[in-house]
C-alpha positions as CSV (number, residue, x, y, z in Angstrom):
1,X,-1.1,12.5,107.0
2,X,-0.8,15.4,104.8
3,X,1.4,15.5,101.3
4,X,3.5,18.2,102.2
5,X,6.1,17.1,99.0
6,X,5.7,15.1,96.2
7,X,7.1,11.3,96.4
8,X,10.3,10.3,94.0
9,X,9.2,10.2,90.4
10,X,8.1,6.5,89.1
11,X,9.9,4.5,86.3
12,X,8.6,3.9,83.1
13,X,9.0,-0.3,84.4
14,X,7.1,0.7,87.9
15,X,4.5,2.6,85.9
16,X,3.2,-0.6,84.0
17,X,4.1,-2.9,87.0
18,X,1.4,-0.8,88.7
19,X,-0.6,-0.5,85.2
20,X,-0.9,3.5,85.9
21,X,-2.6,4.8,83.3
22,X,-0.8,7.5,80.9
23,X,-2.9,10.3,82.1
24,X,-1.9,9.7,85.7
25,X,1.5,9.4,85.3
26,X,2.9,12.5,86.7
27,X,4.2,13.5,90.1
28,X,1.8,11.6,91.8
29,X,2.0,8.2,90.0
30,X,3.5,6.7,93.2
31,X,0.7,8.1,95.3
32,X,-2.0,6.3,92.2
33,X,-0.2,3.1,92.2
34,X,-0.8,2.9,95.9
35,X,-4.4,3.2,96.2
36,X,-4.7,1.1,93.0
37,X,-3.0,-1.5,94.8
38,X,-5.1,-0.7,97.7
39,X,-8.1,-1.9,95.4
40,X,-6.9,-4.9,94.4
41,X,-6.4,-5.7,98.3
42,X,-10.2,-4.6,99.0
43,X,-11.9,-6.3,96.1
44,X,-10.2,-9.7,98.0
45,X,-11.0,-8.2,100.8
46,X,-14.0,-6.0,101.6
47,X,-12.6,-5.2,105.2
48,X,-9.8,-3.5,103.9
49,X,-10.9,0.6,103.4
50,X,-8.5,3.1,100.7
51,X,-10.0,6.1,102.1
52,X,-6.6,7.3,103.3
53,X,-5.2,6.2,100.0
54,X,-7.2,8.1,97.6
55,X,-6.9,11.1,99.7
56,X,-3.2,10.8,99.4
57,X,-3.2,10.6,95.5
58,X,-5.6,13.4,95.6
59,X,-4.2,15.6,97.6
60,X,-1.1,15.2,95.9
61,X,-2.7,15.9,93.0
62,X,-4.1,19.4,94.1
63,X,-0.4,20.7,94.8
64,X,0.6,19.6,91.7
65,X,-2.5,21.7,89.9
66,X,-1.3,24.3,92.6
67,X,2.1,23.9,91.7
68,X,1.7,24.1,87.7
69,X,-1.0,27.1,88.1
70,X,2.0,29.2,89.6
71,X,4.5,28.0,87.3
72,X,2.3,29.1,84.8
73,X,2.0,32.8,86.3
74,X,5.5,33.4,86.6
75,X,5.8,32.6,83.0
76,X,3.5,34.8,82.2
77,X,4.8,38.1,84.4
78,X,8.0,37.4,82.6
């Protein structure tokens, strides 16, 4: 699966119910609170892999950086 948008903005409330750190809380907060969560399931659980989870958050997190950069040149040619 490929992040081809970005997932529906979390709340301040879901961001400490997930305990996402303030640097992470941008558009992919959803996508971090889901491989943290994955964590807490493998640490119980070594069978359990978040491979597919952190590449998720990351790749979500590479459109965002992709997204800002151009944002940031359109401000600029103005």
């Amino acid at each position: 699966m490929s992040v081809t948008e970005f997932p529906p903005l979390l709340t301040e409330d879901e961001c400490q119910k997930y305990k996402v750190p303030l640097k992470w809380r941008d558009r992919c907060a959803a996508y971090f609170a889901l491989f943290q969560t994955c964590l807490i399931r493998q640490s119980a659980n070594s069978s359990v892999s978040c491979k597919h989870d952190k590449h998720a958050w990351e790749e979500c997190e590479n459109l965002d950086l992709i997204r800002r950069k151009q944002i940031l040149k359109e401000a600029k040619a103005e």
